[in-house]
C-alpha positions as CSV (number, residue, x, y, z in Angstrom):
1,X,0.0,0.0,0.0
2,X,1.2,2.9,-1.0
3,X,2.7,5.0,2.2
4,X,1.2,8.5,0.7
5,X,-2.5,7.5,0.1
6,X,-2.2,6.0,3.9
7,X,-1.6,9.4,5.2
8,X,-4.0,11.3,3.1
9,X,-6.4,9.1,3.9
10,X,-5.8,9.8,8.0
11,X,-5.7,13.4,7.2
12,X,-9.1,13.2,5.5
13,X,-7.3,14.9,2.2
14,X,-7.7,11.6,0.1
15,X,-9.8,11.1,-3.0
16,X,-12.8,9.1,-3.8
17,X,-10.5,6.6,-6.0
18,X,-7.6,6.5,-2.7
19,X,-10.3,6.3,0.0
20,X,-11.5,2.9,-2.0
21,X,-7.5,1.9,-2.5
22,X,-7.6,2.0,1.4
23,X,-10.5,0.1,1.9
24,X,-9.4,-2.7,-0.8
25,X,-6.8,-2.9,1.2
26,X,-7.9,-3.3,4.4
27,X,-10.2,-6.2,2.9
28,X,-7.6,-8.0,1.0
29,X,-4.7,-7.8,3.7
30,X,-6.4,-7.0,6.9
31,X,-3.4,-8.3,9.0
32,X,-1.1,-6.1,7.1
33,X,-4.0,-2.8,7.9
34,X,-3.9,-3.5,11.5
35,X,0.0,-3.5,11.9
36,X,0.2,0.0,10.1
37,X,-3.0,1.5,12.3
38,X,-0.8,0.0,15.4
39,X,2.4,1.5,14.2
40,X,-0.2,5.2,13.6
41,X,-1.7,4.9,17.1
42,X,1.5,4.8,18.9
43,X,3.0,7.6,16.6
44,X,-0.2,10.0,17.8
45,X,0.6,8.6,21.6
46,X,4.0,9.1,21.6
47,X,3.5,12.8,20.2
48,X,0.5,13.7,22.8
49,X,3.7,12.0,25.5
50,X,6.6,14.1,24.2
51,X,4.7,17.4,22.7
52,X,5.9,19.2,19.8
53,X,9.2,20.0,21.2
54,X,10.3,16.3,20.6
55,X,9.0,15.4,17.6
56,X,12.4,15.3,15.3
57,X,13.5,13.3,17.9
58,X,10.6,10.9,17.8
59,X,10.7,10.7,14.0
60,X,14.3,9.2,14.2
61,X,13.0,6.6,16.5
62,X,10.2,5.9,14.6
63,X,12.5,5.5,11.6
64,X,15.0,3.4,13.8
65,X,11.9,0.8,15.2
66,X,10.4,0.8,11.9
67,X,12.1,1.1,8.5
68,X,15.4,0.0,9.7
């Protein structure tokens, strides 16, 4: 799934045509959906924790835990 329409889609900016890629998706691979709304719920608590102050510090984590 293509990391873009995933955050359009929780920003409310996403199309008609992305808002259905998202909901394919989450049909065909709902394992897959769950572990990326995990991943997004402990982003939003970790930035309500820390504040805005931390949050290039919490975006190297996040890419540390995550991508690496």
């Amino acid at each position: 799934m293509d990391q873009e329409v995933i955050y359009k889609a929780l920003r409310g900016e996403a199309t008609p045509d992305e808002l259905e890629q998202v909901a394919r998706w989450h049909s065909e691979n709902p394992e897959d959906f769950q572990r990326c709304a995990d991943e997004v719920h402990m982003q939003i608590d970790m930035m309500e924790l820390y504040g805005p102050r931390d949050r290039g510090l919490l975006l190297i984590l996040f890419i540390f835990l995550f991508i690496l």
